[in-house]
N, C-alpha and C positions, 0 to 999 in steps of 0.2 A: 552832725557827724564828728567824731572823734578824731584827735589828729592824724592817732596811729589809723585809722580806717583808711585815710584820704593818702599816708602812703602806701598800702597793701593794695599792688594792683591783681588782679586774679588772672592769670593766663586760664580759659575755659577750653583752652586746647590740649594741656595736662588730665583734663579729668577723669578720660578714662585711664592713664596711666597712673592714677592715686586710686580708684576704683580698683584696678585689676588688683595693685599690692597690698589695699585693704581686706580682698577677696583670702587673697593668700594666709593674711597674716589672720580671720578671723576663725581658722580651723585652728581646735585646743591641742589636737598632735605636733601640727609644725610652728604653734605659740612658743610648746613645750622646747621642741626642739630649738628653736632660735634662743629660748631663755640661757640654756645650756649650753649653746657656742658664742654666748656673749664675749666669754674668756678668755677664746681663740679655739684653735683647731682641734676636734676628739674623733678617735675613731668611732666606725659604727657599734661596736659590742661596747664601747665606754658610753654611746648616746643611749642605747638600750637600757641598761642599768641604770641609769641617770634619769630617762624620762617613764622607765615603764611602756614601754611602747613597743610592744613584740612585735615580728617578722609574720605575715611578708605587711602589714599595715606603715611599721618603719620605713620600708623599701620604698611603697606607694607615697608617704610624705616626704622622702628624701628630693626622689624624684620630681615632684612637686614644685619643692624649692628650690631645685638644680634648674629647672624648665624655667623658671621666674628669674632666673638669673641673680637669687638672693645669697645663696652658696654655692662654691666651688667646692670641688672634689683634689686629693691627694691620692693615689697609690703608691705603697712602701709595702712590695710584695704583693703576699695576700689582705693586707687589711685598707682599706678606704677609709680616709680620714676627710673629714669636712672642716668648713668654719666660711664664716658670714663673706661675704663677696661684696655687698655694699653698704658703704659707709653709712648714707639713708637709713638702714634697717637700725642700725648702731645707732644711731640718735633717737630713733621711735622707741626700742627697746628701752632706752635706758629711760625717757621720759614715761614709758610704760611702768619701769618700775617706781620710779618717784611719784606718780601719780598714785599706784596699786597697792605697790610691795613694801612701803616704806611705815 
């Protein structure tokens, strides 16, 4: 056994809550979407343009990841502005990218 092994203890009472966010994050709509509020907060017609991802299929992943408790929501008026709600996601993302995108 490796030393790093002997300190990773595994709580196995996490695992469906790493299951369920892996469930989340393995659809290419709200991947897309998360890539894009990496940056901080966009409205919805700015995530639109930005991912490609027309109405109502946007709506249906928005909600999604509103439900998962991955992004919060803004209104200023009529427009709804999102961006990432846990830090968690923010470190997978960016490891996603140095793994993928780099």
């Amino acid at each position: 056994m490796l030393p790093s092994e002997k300190q990773m203890q595994i709580d196995f009472n996490k695992i469906n809550i790493v299951t369920d966010c892996l469930k989340v994050l393995s659809n290419p709509d709200r991947l897309k979407i998360l890539c894009v509020l990496i940056n901080g907060e966009i409205n919805v017609h700015t995530i639109e343009k930005m991912t490609d991802i027309h109405q109502p299929t946007l709506s249906q992943q928005l909600t999604v990841l509103r439900k998962s408790s991955l992004v919060a929501t803004r209104r200023d008026g009529k427009q709804i502005f999102y961006q990432i709600s846990d830090e968690k996601i923010l470190v997978i993302m960016q490891t996603l990218y140095g793994l993928y995108c780099q």
